[in-house]
C-alpha positions as CSV (number, residue, x, y, z in Angstrom):
1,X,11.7,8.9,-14.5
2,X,10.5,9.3,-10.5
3,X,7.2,11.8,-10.2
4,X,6.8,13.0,-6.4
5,X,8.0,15.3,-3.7
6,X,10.4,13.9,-1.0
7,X,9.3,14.4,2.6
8,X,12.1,14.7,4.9
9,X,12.4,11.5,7.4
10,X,12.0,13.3,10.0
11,X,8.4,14.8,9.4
12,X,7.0,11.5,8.6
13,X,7.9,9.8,12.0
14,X,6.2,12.8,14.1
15,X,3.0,12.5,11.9
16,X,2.7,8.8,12.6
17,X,3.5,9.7,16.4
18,X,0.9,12.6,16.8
19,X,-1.9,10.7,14.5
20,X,-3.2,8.8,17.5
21,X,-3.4,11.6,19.8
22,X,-5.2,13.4,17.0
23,X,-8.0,10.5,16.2
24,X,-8.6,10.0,20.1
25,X,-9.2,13.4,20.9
26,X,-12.9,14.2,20.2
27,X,-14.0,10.6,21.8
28,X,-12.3,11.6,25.5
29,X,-13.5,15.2,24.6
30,X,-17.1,14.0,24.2
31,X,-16.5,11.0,27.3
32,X,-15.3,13.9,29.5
33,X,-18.2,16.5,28.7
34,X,-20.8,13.4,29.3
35,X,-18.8,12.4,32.7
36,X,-19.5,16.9,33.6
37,X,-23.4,16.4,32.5
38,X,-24.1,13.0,34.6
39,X,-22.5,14.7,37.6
40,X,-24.7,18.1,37.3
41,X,-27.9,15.8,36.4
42,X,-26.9,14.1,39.6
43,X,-26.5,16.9,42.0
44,X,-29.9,18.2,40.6
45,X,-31.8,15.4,41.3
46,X,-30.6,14.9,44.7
47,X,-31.5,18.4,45.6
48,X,-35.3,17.5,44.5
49,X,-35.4,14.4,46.7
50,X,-35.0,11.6,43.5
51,X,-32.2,9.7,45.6
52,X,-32.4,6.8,43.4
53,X,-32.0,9.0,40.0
54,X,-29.0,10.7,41.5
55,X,-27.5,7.4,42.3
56,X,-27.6,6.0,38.7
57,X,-26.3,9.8,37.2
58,X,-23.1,9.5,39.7
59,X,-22.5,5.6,38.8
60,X,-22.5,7.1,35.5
61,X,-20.1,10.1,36.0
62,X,-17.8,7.3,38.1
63,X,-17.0,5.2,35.8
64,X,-13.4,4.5,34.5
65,X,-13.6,6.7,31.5
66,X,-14.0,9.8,33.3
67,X,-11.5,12.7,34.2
68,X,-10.3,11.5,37.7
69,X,-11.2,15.2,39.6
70,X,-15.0,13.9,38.2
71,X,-14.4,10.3,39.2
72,X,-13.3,10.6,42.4
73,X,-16.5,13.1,43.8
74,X,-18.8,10.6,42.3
75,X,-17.6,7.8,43.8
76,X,-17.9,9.6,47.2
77,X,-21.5,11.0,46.5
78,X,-22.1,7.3,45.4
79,X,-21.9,6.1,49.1
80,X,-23.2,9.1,50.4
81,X,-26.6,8.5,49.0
82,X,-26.8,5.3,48.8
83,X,-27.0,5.9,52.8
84,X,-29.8,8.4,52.5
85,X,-32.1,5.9,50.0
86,X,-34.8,4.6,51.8
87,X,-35.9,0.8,51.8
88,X,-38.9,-1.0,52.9
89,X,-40.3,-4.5,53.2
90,X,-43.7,-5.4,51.6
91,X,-45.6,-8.1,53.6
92,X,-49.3,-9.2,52.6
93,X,-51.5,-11.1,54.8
94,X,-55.2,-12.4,55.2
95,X,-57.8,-11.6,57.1
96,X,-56.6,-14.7,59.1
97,X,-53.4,-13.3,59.8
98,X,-51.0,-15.8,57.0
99,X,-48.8,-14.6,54.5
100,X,-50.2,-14.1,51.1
101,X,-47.7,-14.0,48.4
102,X,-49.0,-14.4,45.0
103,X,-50.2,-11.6,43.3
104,X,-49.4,-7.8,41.9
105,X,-47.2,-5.2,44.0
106,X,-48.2,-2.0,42.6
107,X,-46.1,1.2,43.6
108,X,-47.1,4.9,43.2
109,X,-48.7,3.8,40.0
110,X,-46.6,1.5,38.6
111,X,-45.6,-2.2,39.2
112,X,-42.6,-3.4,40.8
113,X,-43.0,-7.0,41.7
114,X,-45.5,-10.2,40.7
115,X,-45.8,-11.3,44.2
116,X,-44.0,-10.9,47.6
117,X,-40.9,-12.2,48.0
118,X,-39.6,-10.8,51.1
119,X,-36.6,-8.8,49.6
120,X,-36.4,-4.9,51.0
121,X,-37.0,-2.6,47.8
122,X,-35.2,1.0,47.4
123,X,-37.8,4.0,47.2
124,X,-37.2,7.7,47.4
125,X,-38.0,9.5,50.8
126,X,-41.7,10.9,50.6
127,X,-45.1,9.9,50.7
128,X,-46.1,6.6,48.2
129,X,-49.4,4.4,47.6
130,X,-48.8,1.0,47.8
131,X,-51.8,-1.6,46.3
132,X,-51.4,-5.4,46.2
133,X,-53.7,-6.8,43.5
134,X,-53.9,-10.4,44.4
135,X,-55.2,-13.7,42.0
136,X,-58.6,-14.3,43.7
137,X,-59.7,-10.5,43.0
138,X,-59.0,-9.1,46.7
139,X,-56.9,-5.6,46.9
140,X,-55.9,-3.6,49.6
141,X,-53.5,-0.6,49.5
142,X,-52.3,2.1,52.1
143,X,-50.4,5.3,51.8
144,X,-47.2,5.6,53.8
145,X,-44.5,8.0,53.8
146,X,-40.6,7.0,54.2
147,X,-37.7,8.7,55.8
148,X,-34.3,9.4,54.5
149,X,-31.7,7.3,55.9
150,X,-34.7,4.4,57.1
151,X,-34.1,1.1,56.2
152,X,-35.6,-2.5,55.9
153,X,-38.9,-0.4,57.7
154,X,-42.1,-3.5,56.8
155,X,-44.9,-2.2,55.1
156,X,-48.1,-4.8,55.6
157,X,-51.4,-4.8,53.6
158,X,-54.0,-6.8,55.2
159,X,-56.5,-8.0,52.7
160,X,-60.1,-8.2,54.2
161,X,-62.5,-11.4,54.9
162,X,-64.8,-11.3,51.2
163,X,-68.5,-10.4,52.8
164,X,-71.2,-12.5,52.4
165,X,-73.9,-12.0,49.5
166,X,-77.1,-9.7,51.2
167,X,-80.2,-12.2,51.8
168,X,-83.7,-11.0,51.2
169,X,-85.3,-10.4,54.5
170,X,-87.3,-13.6,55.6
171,X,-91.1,-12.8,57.4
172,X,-91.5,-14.0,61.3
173,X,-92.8,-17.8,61.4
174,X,-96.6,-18.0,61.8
175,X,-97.5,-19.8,65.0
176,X,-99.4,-23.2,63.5
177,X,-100.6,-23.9,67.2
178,X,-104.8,-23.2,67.0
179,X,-105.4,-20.3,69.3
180,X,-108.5,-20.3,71.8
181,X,-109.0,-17.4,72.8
182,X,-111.4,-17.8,76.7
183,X,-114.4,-16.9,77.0
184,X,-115.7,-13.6,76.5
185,X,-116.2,-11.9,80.2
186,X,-118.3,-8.8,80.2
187,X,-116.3,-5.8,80.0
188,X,-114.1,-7.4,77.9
189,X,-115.9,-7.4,74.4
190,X,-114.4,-3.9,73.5
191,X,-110.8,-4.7,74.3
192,X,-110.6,-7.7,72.0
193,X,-112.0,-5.7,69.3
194,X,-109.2,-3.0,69.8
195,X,-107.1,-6.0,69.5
196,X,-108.5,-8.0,66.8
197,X,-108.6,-4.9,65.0
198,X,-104.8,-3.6,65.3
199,X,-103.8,-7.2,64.5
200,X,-105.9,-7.1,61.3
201,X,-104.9,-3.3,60.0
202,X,-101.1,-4.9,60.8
203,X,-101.8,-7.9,58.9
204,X,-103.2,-5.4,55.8
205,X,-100.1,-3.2,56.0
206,X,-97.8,-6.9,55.4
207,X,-100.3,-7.9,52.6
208,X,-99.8,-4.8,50.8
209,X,-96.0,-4.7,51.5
210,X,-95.1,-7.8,50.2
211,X,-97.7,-7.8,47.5
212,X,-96.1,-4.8,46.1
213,X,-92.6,-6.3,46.3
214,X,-93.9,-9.6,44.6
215,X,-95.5,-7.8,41.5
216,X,-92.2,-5.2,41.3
217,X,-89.9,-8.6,41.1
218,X,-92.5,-10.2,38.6
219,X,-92.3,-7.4,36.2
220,X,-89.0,-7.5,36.7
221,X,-88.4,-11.1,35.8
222,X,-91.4,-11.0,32.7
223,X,-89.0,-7.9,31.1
224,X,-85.4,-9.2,31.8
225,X,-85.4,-13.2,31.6
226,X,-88.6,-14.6,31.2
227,X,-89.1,-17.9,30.4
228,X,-85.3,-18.7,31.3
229,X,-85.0,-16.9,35.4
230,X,-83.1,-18.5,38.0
231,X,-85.0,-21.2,39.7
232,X,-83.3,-19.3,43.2
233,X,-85.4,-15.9,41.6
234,X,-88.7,-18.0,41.2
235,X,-88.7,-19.3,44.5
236,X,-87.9,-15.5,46.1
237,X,-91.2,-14.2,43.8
238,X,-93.5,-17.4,44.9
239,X,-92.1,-16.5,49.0
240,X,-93.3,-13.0,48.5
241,X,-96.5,-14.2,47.2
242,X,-97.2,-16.5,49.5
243,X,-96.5,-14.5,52.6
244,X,-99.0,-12.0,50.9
245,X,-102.0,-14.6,50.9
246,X,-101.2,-15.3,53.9
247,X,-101.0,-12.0,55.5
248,X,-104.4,-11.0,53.7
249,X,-106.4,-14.4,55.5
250,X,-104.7,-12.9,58.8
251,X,-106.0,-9.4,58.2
252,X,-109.6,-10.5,56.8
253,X,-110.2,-12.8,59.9
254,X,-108.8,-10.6,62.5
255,X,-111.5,-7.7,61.2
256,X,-114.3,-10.4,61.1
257,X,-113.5,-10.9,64.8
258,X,-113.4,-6.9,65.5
259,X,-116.3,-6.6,64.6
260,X,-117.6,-9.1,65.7
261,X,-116.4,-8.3,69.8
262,X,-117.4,-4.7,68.7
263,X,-121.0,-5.4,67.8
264,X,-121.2,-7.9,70.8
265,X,-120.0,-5.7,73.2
266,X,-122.9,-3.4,72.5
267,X,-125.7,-6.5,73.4
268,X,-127.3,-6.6,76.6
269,X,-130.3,-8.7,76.0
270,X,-127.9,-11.9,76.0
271,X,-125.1,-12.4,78.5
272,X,-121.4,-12.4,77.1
273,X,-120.3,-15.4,78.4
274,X,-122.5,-17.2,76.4
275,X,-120.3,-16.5,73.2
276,X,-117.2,-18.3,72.8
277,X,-114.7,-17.9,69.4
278,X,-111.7,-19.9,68.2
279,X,-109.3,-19.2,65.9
280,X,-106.6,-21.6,64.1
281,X,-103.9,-21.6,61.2
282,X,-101.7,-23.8,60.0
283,X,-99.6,-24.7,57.5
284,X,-101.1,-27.4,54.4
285,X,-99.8,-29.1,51.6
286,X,-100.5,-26.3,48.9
287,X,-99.4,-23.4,51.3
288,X,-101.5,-21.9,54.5
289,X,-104.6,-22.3,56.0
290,X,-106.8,-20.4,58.1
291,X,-110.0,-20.8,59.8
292,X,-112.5,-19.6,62.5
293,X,-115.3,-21.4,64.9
294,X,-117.7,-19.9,67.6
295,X,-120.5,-20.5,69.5
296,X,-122.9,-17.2,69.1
Protein backbone atom coordinates (compact mmCIF):
# COMPACT_ATOMS: atom_id res chain seq x y z
CA UNK A 1 0.00 0.00 0.00
CA UNK A 2 1.54 3.71 -1.14
CA UNK A 3 0.89 6.56 1.77
CA UNK A 4 1.39 10.23 0.26
CA UNK A 5 -0.11 12.99 -1.85
CA UNK A 6 0.95 13.32 -5.51
CA UNK A 7 2.24 16.80 -6.46
CA UNK A 8 1.56 17.60 -9.94
CA UNK A 9 4.97 17.77 -12.16
CA UNK A 10 4.56 20.77 -13.00
CA UNK A 11 4.61 22.59 -9.41
CA UNK A 12 7.69 20.83 -8.40
CA UNK A 13 9.90 22.23 -11.32
CA UNK A 14 8.84 26.00 -10.62
CA UNK A 15 9.63 25.47 -6.84
CA UNK A 16 13.09 24.23 -7.67
CA UNK A 17 13.35 27.25 -10.17
CA UNK A 18 12.08 30.03 -7.79
CA UNK A 19 14.10 28.50 -4.60
CA UNK A 20 17.29 30.32 -5.53
CA UNK A 21 15.82 33.61 -6.11
CA UNK A 22 14.08 33.11 -2.76
CA UNK A 23 17.38 32.13 -0.56
CA UNK A 24 19.37 35.12 -2.30
CA UNK A 25 17.02 37.64 -1.63
CA UNK A 26 17.63 39.00 1.93
CA UNK A 27 21.72 38.85 1.31
CA UNK A 28 21.40 41.55 -2.01
CA UNK A 29 18.60 43.14 0.17
CA UNK A 30 20.97 43.61 3.04
CA UNK A 31 24.35 44.24 0.36
CA UNK A 32 22.12 46.96 -1.29
CA UNK A 33 20.85 48.81 2.00
CA UNK A 34 24.75 48.72 3.19
CA UNK A 35 25.92 49.98 -0.46
CA UNK A 36 22.76 53.25 0.34
CA UNK A 37 24.41 53.75 4.04
CA UNK A 38 28.25 53.84 2.88
CA UNK A 39 27.23 56.39 0.27
CA UNK A 40 25.16 58.75 2.80
CA UNK A 41 28.11 58.18 5.46
CA UNK A 42 30.27 59.38 2.62
CA UNK A 43 28.57 62.43 1.43
CA UNK A 44 28.37 63.45 5.25
CA UNK A 45 31.75 63.30 5.86
CA UNK A 46 32.81 65.12 2.99
CA UNK A 47 30.60 67.94 3.79
CA UNK A 48 32.59 68.19 7.41
CA UNK A 49 35.97 68.33 5.67
CA UNK A 50 37.08 64.30 6.65
CA UNK A 51 38.26 63.82 2.87
CA UNK A 52 40.01 60.79 3.69
CA UNK A 53 36.82 59.14 5.64
CA UNK A 54 34.66 59.90 2.72
CA UNK A 55 37.03 58.28 0.41
CA UNK A 56 37.09 54.86 2.20
CA UNK A 57 32.79 55.10 2.63
CA UNK A 58 32.53 55.55 -1.34
CA UNK A 59 35.31 52.67 -2.05
CA UNK A 60 32.90 50.89 -0.03
CA UNK A 61 29.56 51.89 -1.65
CA UNK A 62 31.68 51.11 -5.18
CA UNK A 63 32.28 47.91 -4.98
CA UNK A 64 30.96 45.17 -7.33
CA UNK A 65 28.18 44.06 -5.17
CA UNK A 66 26.30 47.22 -5.21
CA UNK A 67 23.11 48.35 -7.18
CA UNK A 68 24.89 49.94 -10.35
CA UNK A 69 22.78 53.57 -10.02
CA UNK A 70 24.96 53.36 -6.35
CA UNK A 71 28.08 52.14 -8.08
CA UNK A 72 28.45 54.25 -10.61
CA UNK A 73 28.16 57.82 -8.37
CA UNK A 74 30.69 56.37 -6.09
CA UNK A 75 33.08 55.61 -8.46
CA UNK A 76 32.91 59.24 -9.71
CA UNK A 77 33.01 60.83 -6.12
CA UNK A 78 35.96 58.35 -5.69
CA UNK A 79 38.20 60.52 -8.19
CA UNK A 80 36.57 63.55 -7.28
CA UNK A 81 38.06 63.57 -3.77
CA UNK A 82 40.74 61.86 -4.07
CA UNK A 83 41.73 65.25 -6.00
CA UNK A 84 40.69 67.44 -3.17
CA UNK A 85 42.84 65.17 -0.36
CA UNK A 86 45.68 67.00 0.60
CA UNK A 87 49.39 65.48 0.80
CA UNK A 88 52.55 66.61 2.39
CA UNK A 89 56.11 65.59 2.68
CA UNK A 90 57.85 65.33 6.20
CA UNK A 91 61.56 66.21 6.15
CA UNK A 92 63.65 66.40 9.57
CA UNK A 93 66.96 68.03 9.77
CA UNK A 94 69.75 69.09 12.31
CA UNK A 95 70.79 71.98 13.49
CA UNK A 96 73.55 71.53 10.90
CA UNK A 97 71.26 71.47 8.16
CA UNK A 98 71.37 67.05 7.28
CA UNK A 99 68.66 64.93 7.10
CA UNK A 100 67.69 63.09 10.17
CA UNK A 101 65.53 60.10 9.64
CA UNK A 102 65.27 57.84 12.51
CA UNK A 103 62.90 58.42 14.96
CA UNK A 104 58.88 58.98 15.72
CA UNK A 105 56.50 60.99 13.25
CA UNK A 106 53.71 62.03 15.43
CA UNK A 107 50.48 63.53 13.71
CA UNK A 108 47.66 65.52 15.48
CA UNK A 109 48.16 63.18 18.31
CA UNK A 110 48.73 60.06 16.93
CA UNK A 111 51.64 58.21 15.10
CA UNK A 112 51.95 57.61 11.59
CA UNK A 113 55.50 56.69 10.81
CA UNK A 114 58.81 55.30 12.81
CA UNK A 115 61.08 57.51 10.86
CA UNK A 116 61.21 59.61 7.65
CA UNK A 117 61.08 57.99 4.72
CA UNK A 118 60.47 60.57 2.10
CA UNK A 119 57.01 59.19 0.90
CA UNK A 120 54.12 62.21 0.62
CA UNK A 121 51.28 61.14 3.33
CA UNK A 122 47.48 61.97 2.72
CA UNK A 123 45.91 64.34 5.49
CA UNK A 124 42.62 66.13 5.54
CA UNK A 125 42.57 69.97 4.64
CA UNK A 126 42.86 72.06 8.06
CA UNK A 127 45.24 72.98 10.59
CA UNK A 128 47.54 69.79 12.11
CA UNK A 129 50.58 69.57 14.76
CA UNK A 130 53.24 67.76 13.62
CA UNK A 131 56.14 66.43 16.38
CA UNK A 132 59.15 64.30 15.40
CA UNK A 133 60.37 62.42 18.50
CA UNK A 134 63.83 61.41 17.54
CA UNK A 135 66.31 58.39 19.39
CA UNK A 136 68.75 60.73 21.08
CA UNK A 137 65.86 62.60 23.00
CA UNK A 138 65.57 65.86 20.73
CA UNK A 139 61.91 66.95 19.50
CA UNK A 140 60.71 69.56 17.57
CA UNK A 141 57.08 70.06 16.17
CA UNK A 142 55.25 72.95 14.26
CA UNK A 143 51.62 73.59 13.49
CA UNK A 144 50.77 74.02 9.83
CA UNK A 145 47.57 74.13 8.02
CA UNK A 146 46.90 72.35 4.44
CA UNK A 147 44.86 73.25 1.53
CA UNK A 148 42.44 71.31 -0.42
CA UNK A 149 43.60 70.21 -3.70
CA UNK A 150 47.67 70.93 -2.41
CA UNK A 151 49.88 68.31 -3.03
CA UNK A 152 53.39 66.81 -2.28
CA UNK A 153 53.67 70.54 -0.21
CA UNK A 154 57.27 69.65 2.33
CA UNK A 155 56.80 70.11 5.76
CA UNK A 156 60.44 70.44 7.71
CA UNK A 157 61.22 70.25 11.48
CA UNK A 158 64.53 71.45 12.33
CA UNK A 159 65.69 70.02 15.55
CA UNK A 160 67.88 72.42 17.62
CA UNK A 161 71.86 72.31 18.65
CA UNK A 162 71.41 70.52 22.52
CA UNK A 163 72.77 73.70 24.84
CA UNK A 164 75.55 73.35 26.90
CA UNK A 165 75.21 72.51 30.73
CA UNK A 166 75.21 76.19 32.87
CA UNK A 167 78.86 76.65 34.56
CA UNK A 168 79.07 78.27 37.99
CA UNK A 169 80.33 81.65 37.58
CA UNK A 170 84.23 81.69 38.05
CA UNK A 171 85.80 84.95 40.26
CA UNK A 172 88.31 87.48 38.23
CA UNK A 173 92.08 86.16 38.55
CA UNK A 174 94.00 87.96 41.42
CA UNK A 175 96.99 89.77 40.01
CA UNK A 176 100.11 87.63 41.80
CA UNK A 177 102.41 90.61 40.67
CA UNK A 178 103.57 92.47 44.29
CA UNK A 179 102.16 95.98 43.99
CA UNK A 180 104.33 99.11 45.19
CA UNK A 181 102.42 101.60 45.59
CA UNK A 182 105.06 105.33 45.33
CA UNK A 183 105.70 107.19 47.78
CA UNK A 184 103.23 109.01 49.73
CA UNK A 185 103.35 112.88 48.41
CA UNK A 186 101.60 115.33 50.59
CA UNK A 187 98.16 115.95 49.68
CA UNK A 188 97.83 112.62 48.67
CA UNK A 189 97.43 110.60 52.13
CA UNK A 190 93.49 111.15 51.99
CA UNK A 191 93.02 109.85 48.52
CA UNK A 192 94.69 106.57 49.08
CA UNK A 193 92.59 106.04 52.03
CA UNK A 194 89.38 106.65 50.03
CA UNK A 195 90.88 104.07 47.92
CA UNK A 196 92.21 101.62 50.13
CA UNK A 197 89.11 101.86 51.81
CA UNK A 198 86.46 101.23 48.76
CA UNK A 199 88.84 98.31 47.78
CA UNK A 200 88.54 96.80 51.22
CA UNK A 201 84.47 97.40 51.83
CA UNK A 202 84.43 95.66 47.95
CA UNK A 203 86.67 92.91 49.05
CA UNK A 204 84.02 92.37 52.37
CA UNK A 205 81.03 92.45 50.12
CA UNK A 206 82.97 89.21 47.93
CA UNK A 207 83.90 87.56 51.31
CA UNK A 208 80.36 87.51 52.47
CA UNK A 209 78.98 86.60 49.04
CA UNK A 210 80.83 83.70 48.43
CA UNK A 211 80.97 82.65 52.08
CA UNK A 212 77.29 82.44 52.05
CA UNK A 213 77.14 80.51 48.77
CA UNK A 214 79.86 78.03 50.23
CA UNK A 215 77.97 77.21 53.57
CA UNK A 216 74.38 77.03 51.43
CA UNK A 217 76.18 74.23 49.02
CA UNK A 218 77.76 72.61 52.23
CA UNK A 219 74.53 72.05 53.96
CA UNK A 220 73.33 71.10 50.94
CA UNK A 221 75.87 68.30 50.30
CA UNK A 222 75.94 67.25 54.41
CA UNK A 223 71.75 66.61 53.97
CA UNK A 224 71.61 65.06 50.41
CA UNK A 225 74.91 62.83 49.75
CA UNK A 226 77.33 63.16 52.36
CA UNK A 227 80.06 61.08 52.60
CA UNK A 228 79.39 59.82 48.86
CA UNK A 229 79.17 63.73 46.74
CA UNK A 230 80.62 64.09 43.42
CA UNK A 231 84.25 64.82 43.52
CA UNK A 232 83.14 67.79 40.55
CA UNK A 233 80.55 69.08 43.79
CA UNK A 234 83.63 68.99 46.32
CA UNK A 235 85.82 70.88 44.27
CA UNK A 236 82.83 73.72 43.44
CA UNK A 237 82.39 73.96 47.66
CA UNK A 238 86.39 74.11 48.27
CA UNK A 239 86.46 77.10 45.12
CA UNK A 240 83.86 79.02 46.97
CA UNK A 241 85.74 78.69 50.04
CA UNK A 242 88.78 79.54 48.92
CA UNK A 243 87.80 82.65 46.99
CA UNK A 244 86.16 83.65 50.41
CA UNK A 245 89.64 83.57 52.43
CA UNK A 246 90.90 85.12 50.03
CA UNK A 247 88.66 87.94 49.55
CA UNK A 248 88.52 88.46 53.51
CA UNK A 249 92.93 88.90 53.50
CA UNK A 250 92.01 91.44 50.60
CA UNK A 251 89.43 93.32 52.57
CA UNK A 252 91.34 93.18 56.06
CA UNK A 253 94.61 94.59 54.49
CA UNK A 254 93.06 97.14 52.28
CA UNK A 255 91.35 98.66 55.78
CA UNK A 256 94.74 98.38 57.58
CA UNK A 257 96.07 100.62 54.83
CA UNK A 258 92.87 103.12 55.05
CA UNK A 259 93.55 103.77 57.98
CA UNK A 260 96.54 103.85 57.99
CA UNK A 261 96.79 106.90 54.96
CA UNK A 262 93.83 108.30 57.00
CA UNK A 263 95.60 108.73 60.27
CA UNK A 264 98.84 109.73 58.34
CA UNK A 265 97.29 112.25 56.38
CA UNK A 266 96.31 114.01 59.57
CA UNK A 267 100.43 114.27 60.83
CA UNK A 268 102.25 117.26 60.35
CA UNK A 269 105.04 116.98 62.73
CA UNK A 270 106.77 114.40 60.18
CA UNK A 271 106.86 114.94 56.43
CA UNK A 272 104.86 112.36 54.27
CA UNK A 273 107.38 111.42 52.10
CA UNK A 274 109.11 109.86 54.65
CA UNK A 275 106.49 106.87 54.77
CA UNK A 276 106.64 104.41 52.05
CA UNK A 277 104.04 101.00 51.98
CA UNK A 278 104.07 97.91 49.85
CA UNK A 279 101.65 95.49 49.30
CA UNK A 280 101.93 91.81 47.63
CA UNK A 281 99.80 88.58 47.02
CA UNK A 282 100.41 85.63 45.52
CA UNK A 283 99.42 82.46 45.02
CA UNK A 284 101.23 79.27 47.52
CA UNK A 285 101.14 75.78 47.70
CA UNK A 286 98.13 75.47 50.18
CA UNK A 287 96.07 78.27 48.47
CA UNK A 288 96.78 82.32 48.75
CA UNK A 289 98.96 84.54 50.38
CA UNK A 290 98.95 88.01 51.36
CA UNK A 291 101.24 90.36 52.99
CA UNK A 292 102.20 93.98 53.72
CA UNK A 293 105.68 96.05 54.34
CA UNK A 294 106.34 99.77 55.06
CA UNK A 295 108.70 102.05 56.22
CA UNK A 296 106.80 104.46 58.96
Amino acid sequence: MRCGVDVPRGLVLMLAALLPLLVGAPARADSKAECIAANDRANTLRQQGKLRAAKAQYLTCADSKCPKVVRTECLERVGNIDAGIPTVVIAVVDAGGHDVVKGRIILDGEKIADAVDGRAEPVDPGEHRLRFEGEDGQSSELSFVARQGEKNRTIKLTLEAPKPAAEEPVAAPVNAEPVAPKPVEKGSSKTLGWVFGGLGVVALGSFSYFALKGKSQENDLESRCAPRCEQSEADSLHQKYLIADISLGVSLLSLGAATYFFVSSGKSERPPSSAEVQLSAGPTRDGFALGARGQF
